[in-house]
N, C-alpha and C positions, 0 to 999 in steps of 0.2 A: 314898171316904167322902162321903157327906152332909152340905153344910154348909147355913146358912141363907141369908138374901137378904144378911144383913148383912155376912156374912163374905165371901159372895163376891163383895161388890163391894169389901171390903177385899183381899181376894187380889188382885182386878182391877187397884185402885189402885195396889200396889205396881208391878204390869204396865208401868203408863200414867207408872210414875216411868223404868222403863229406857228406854221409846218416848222420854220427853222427853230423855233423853242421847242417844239414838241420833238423835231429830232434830238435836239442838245438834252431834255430832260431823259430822253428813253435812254439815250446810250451812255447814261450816266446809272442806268439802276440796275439790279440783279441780273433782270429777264436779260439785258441784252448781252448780259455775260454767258449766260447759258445758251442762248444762240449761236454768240462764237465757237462755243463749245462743240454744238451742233448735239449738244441734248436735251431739249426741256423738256422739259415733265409734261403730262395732260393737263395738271393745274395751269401751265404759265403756259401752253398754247391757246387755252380756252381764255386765258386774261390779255395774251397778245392779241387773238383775234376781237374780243371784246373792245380793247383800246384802238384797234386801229378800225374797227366799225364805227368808232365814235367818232374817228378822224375823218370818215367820208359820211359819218351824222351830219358832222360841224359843214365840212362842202359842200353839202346839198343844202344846208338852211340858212348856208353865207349865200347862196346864190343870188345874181339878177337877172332880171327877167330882159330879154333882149329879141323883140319883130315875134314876141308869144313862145319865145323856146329860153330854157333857163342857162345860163351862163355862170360855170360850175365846174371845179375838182373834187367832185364825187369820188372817181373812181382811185384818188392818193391814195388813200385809206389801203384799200384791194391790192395795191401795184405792189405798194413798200412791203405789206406783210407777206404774199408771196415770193418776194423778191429774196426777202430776209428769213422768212419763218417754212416757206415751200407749201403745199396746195391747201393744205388742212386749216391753217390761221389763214392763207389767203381768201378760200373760200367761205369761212368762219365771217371773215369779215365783211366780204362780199355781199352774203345773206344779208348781216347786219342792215347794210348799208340800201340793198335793195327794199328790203321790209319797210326801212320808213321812207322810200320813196315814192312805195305804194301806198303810203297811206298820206302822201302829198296829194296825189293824186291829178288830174292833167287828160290831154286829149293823147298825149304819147306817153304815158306812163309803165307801159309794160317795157319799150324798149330803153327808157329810162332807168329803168329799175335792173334790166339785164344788165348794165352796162356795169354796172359793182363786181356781179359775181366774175361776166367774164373774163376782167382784167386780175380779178384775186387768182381766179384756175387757169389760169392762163401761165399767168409769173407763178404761179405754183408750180404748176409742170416743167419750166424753163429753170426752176431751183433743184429740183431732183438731176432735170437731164445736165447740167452743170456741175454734179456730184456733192448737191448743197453745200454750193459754195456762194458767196455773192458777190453777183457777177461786176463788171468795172462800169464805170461812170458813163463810158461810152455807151457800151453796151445798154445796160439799166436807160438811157437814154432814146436809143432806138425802141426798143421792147417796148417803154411807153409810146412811143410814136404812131406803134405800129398800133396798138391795142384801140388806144383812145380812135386811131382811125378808122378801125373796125366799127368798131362802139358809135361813132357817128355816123359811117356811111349806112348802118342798120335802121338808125333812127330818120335817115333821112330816107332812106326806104319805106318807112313805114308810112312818112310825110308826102311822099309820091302819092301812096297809094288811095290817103285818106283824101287827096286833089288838093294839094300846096299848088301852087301856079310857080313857074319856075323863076320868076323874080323874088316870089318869096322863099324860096331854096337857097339863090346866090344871097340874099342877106344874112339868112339864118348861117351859112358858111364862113362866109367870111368875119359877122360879127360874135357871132359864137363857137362855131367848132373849130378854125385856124384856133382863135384866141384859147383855146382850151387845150388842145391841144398841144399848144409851144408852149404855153404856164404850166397845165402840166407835167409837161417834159421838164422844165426849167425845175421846176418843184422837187420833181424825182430825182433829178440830176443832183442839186444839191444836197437832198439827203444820202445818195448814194457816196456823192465826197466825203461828206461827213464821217459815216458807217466807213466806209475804205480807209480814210489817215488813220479812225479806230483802229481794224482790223490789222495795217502797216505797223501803227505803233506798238499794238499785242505784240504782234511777230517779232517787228525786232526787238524788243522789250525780254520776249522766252529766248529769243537767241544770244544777248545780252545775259541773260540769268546763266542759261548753259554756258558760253563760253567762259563766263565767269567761276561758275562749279567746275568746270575743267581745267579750267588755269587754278582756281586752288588743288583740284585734285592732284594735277600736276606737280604746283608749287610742295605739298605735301610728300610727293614718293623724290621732291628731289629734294627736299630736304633730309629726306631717310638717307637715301642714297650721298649725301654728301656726309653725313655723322657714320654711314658705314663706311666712306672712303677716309674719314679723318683717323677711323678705327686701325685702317692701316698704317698710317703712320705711329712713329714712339711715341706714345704719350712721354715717357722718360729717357731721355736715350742714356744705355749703358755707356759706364767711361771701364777704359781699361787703364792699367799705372802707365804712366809715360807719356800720356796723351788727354787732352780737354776736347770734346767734341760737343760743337751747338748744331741745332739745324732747323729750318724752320720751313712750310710750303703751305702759299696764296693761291688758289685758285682766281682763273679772270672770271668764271660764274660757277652755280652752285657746287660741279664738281668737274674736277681737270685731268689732264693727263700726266702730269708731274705728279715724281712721287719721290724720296729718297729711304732710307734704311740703315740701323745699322745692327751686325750680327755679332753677339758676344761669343765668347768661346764655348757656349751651351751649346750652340746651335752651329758650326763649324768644325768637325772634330780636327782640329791641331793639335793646338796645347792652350794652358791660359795669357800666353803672353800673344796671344792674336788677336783683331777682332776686323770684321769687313764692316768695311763702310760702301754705299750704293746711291748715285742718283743719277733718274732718270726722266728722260722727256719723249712723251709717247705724239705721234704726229696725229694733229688736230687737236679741236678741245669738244667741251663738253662731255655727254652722256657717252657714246662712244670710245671716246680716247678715257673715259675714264675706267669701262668696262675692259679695256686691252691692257689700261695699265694693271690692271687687278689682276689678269691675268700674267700679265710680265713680270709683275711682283714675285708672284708665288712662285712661278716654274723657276726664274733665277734664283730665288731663297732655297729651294728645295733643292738643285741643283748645286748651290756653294755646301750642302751639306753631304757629298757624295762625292765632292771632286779637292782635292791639298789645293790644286793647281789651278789660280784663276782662269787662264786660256781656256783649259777642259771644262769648268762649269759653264763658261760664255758660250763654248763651242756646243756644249751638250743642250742648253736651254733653246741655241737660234732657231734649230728644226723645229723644236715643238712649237715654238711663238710662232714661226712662218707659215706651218701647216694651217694655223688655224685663225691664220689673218687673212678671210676672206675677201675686205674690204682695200688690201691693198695697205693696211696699217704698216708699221715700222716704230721702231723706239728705240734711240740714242739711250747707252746707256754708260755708266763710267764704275766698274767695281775693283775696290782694290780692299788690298788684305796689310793691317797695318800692321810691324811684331816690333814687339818691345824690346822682344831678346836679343834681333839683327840691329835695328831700328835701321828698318827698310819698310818702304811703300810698294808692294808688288800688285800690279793693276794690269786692267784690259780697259779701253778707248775703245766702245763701239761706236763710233760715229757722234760720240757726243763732244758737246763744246770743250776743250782744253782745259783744265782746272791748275788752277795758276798758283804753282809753290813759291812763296818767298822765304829767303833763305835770312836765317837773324846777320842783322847787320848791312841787308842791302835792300836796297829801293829798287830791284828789277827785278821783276820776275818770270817764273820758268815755266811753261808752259809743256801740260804733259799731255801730248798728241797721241791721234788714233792710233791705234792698234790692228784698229778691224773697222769694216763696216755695220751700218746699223741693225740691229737684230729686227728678225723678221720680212730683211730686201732680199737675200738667197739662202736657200736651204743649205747648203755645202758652203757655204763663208769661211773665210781659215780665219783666227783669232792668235795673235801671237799674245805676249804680256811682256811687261817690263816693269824693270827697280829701279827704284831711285834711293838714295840712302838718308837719313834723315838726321835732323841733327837739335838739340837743345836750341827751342827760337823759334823755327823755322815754322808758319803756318802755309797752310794749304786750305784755297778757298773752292771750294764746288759750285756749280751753278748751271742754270737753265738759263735760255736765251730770253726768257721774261725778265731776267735783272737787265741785261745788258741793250734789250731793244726796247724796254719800256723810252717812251716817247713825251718828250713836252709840245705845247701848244704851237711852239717855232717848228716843229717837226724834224727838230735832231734826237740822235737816241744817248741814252747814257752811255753808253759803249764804255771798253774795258778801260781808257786813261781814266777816268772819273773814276771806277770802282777801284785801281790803285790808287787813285788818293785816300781814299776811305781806309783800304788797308791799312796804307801807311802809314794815316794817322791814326787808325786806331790799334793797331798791331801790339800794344803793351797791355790793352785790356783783355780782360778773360773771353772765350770762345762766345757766349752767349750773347755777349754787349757787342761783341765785331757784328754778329749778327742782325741785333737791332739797329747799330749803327748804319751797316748796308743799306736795310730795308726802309731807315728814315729818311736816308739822300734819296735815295729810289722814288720814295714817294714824294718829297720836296722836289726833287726835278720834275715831275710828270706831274704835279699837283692838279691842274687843271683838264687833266685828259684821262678816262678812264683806263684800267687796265684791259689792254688787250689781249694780255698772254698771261699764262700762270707762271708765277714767280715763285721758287725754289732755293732754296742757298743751304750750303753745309762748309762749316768753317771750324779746321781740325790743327790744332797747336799742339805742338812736340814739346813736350816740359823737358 
C-alpha cells in the first residue's frame, strides 16, 4: 500500500523503538564487553554478525511499500556492526541481510540486496581506518548519510535505466529514500549515543579503579613511611637523675617534618651525669620535609657523638645538611646538653622558636634565643652556644611553631600567652601530663579547624 511521508516515518518510528531495545539488550551482554575490548573471538564475531543480520532481517520485513519501492532500514543491521565490530561482522551481516532480500524478490532486487553488504564494508573499513575505535555520534551519523545516499542513488540508477518516468523518481525520493535515510541516520545516531556514554562510562569507570589502586598504593608506602618516621622518634625517652623529661610529636599528615630526640650518655661520650635533649622543625611538610628531616636527624645525632661542645656538633653537621639540600630545605633546630653535675643547660638556637624556661616561683618566662641560624641556609654558618644554670622547679618547655600557630575558626592563633597559662597551671604536674595538658588546650582551641602544621612539644623539669 501507499502511505504518506507522515505515516511512514510513523511506521519508521515504531522501527527505531525495537533498535533502542535491541541496543540497550546488546550492550548489556558479554559480546559487547569483548568488543570494547577490541578482542572477540571468531565465535562472537560470527554471532555478532549473525544478530545484526537478523537486525536488517527484521528491517527489510518491517518494511512498506511506498509509489512500488520498499520503505525500509535494512541497511542498520550492516552500519552498527561494522561500525562496532569492523568489516568482518559488518560484512557477515551484510551477506546476511542481502540473502534474504534476494529471496524477497522485486523488479530492483539486486540493488536492494547490495545495499546491506555495502554499508556493512563500508563502516568496516571506516572501523579499521579509525584504529578500531567507535567513531562519535557525529561522525557514526554522517557515515550513515553518506552510505545510505550511495545505496539510493544506485537504486535509482538502476530505476533510470529500467524507464521510471521522472515523476516517478521524485516520488520514490522524497517518500522513500529522504525518509530512510534521516531514520536511518536518526537510528544510528542513537545507538551510537548509547554505545559512547557505554564506552565513557568504561573509561572513567578504569580510571576510577586505577586512581583508586594508586591512592591506596600510595596510602600504603605512606603509611610505611610514617611507622618508619615514628621509628625515629623514642618510643621511651631516657631520664637522667635530676631531670623528668616528656615529649611528644603530631604530624599535620601521614608524615612531617618535626622531629625531637633525646641522647643518653650511651650515645654522647661525657660522663653519666649529661644527656642531650633535640627538637626540630624541618621547612615544609609532608613527604619531603620528612625525608630531610630523617636526614637531619641523623647527621646531628651522629655529630653530638664526636663533638663535648654543642656549637662544634651544630657547626660540624650544617655543611653536611646544606650540601645536600638540593631543594633549598633548612631546619630550625634547638640542641642542648643538660648535666646534672653543673645543673646547667648548655645549647645552640639554630633558628628555631625560643623555648621558654620558667623558673620555680615565677610566672615569666625566659626565653632562650638563637645562637645561629638555621641549618642548611649557609654552608660556613658560625654557631656560638650558651648556659643557662638551672635550678630545683624550673621547667623548660620545647616546641614547634604548630603548638603556637595552630588556629581556631575566628582565625587567631594560640600563640605563646595561652601556652603560659597552661604551663603555669600545670607546672606542679609531672613532665608527661604538662605534656598532655599542652596538647589538650591545642586541640580545644582549634577544635573545629584542621591541623595545619606538625605539632612537637618536649617539656623538661629540673627535680
Amino acid at each position: 500500500m501507499d502511505l504518506s511521508i507522515l505515516q511512514s516515518c510513523m511506521l519508521l518510528f515504531q522501527m527505531i523503538c525495537v533498535v533502542i531495545v535491541f541496543a540497550y539488550l546488546f550492550t548489556r551482554s558479554r559480546y559487547f564487553v569483548e568488543v570494547l575490548e577490541h578482542h572477540p573471538v571468531i565465535t562472537t564475531q560470527i554471532i555478532l554478525a549473525i544478530v545484526f543480520g537478523i537486525l536488517s532481517i527484521y528491517g527489510l520485513s518491517s518494511g512498506v511499500n511506498v509509489y512500488g519501492a520498499t520503505l525500509t532500514f535494512r541497511d542498520l543491521g550492516p552500519i552498527i556492526a561494522g561500525l562496532l565490530c569492523g568489516p568482518y561482522v559488518g560484512l557477515g551481516a551484510g551477506l546476511i541481510g542481502a540473502a534474504y532480500r534476494l529471496t524477497m524478490g522485486g523488479s530492483n532486487v539486486l540493488a536492494a540486496a547490495a545495499g546491506p553488504v555495502i554499508a556493512g564494508l563500508f563502516t568496516g573499513l571506516v572501523y579499521l581506518f579509525n584504529k578500531q575505535e567507535f567513531v562519535s555520534v557525529k561522525t557514526a551519523v554522517i557515515l550513515t548519510v553518506i552510505v545510505e545516499s550511495f545505496v539510493s542513488a544506485l537504486a535509482l540508477v538502476i530505476r533510470v535505466i529500467s524507464g521510471a518516468s521522472p515523476q516517478e523518481l521524485i516520488k520514490i525520493i522524497l517518500n522513500v529514500a529522504l525518509p530512510m535515510i534521516i531514520l536511518t541516520a536518526i537510528a544510528v545516531g542513537i545507538f551510537s549515543f548509547i554505545v559512547n556514554n557505554l564506552v565513557n562510562e568504561r573509561r572513567v569507570q578504569k580510571e576510577k579503579e586505577s586512581l583508586e589502586r594508586e591512592i591506596a598504593r600510595k596510602d600504603a608506602e605512606l603509611q610505611i613511611a610514617a611507622e618508619i618516621q615514628k621509628s625515629f622518634l623514642p618510643d621511651v625517652i631516657p631520664q637522667i637523675e635530676g631531670f623528668e623529661i616528656a615529649g611528644t610529636s603530631i604530624p599535620a599528615k601521614e608524615v612531617g617534618g618535626d622531629f625531637f630526640d633525646v641522647m643518653p650518655f650511651e650515645i654522647i661520650p661525657f660522663n653519666h651525669q649529661r644527656m642531650g635533649v633535640m627538637i626540630a622543625d624541618v621547612s615544609g611538610k609532608g613527604v619531603p620535609a620528612a625525608l630531610f628531616m630523617a636526614l637531619s636527624r641523623i647527621v646531628i645525632r651522629v655529630s653530638a657523638t664526636w663533638f663535648s661542645r654543642s656549637s662544634e656538633a651544630i657547626a660540624y653537621a650544617n655543611p653536611i645538611i646544606s650540601r645536600d639540600s638540593k631543594t633549598g630545605m633548612f631546619v630550625t633546630v634547638f640542641y642542648g646538653v643538660l648535666d646534672n653535675a653543673s645543673h646547667t643547660l648548655t645549647y645552640v638556637n639554630a633558628g628555631h622558636n625560643p623555648p621558654l624556661l620558667l623558673r620555680a616561683g615565677s610566672d615569666t618566662a625566659e626565653e632562650l634565643g638563637a645562637t645561629g641560624i638555621a641549618i642548611g641556609a649557609l654552608d660556613d654558618a658560625p654557631y656560638e652556644q650558651a648556659e643557662v644554670p638551672l635550678a630545683s622547679g624550673d621547667v623548660i618547655i620545647l616546641y614547634t611553631d604548630g603548638v603556637t600557630e595552630a588556629a581556631n575558626d575566628r582565625e587567631e592563633m594560640f600563640e605563646i600567652p595561652r601556652l603560659m597559662e597552661v604551663i603555669c597551671r600545670t607546672r606542679t604536674r609531672s613532665a608527661r601530663q604538662m605534656v598532655e595538658a599542652i596538647i589538650d588546650a591545642v586541640n580545644e582551641f582549634s577544635r573545629n579547624q584542621p591541623q595545619y602544621d606538625d605539632i612537637t612539644l618536649m617539656v623538661v623539669k629540673v627535680q
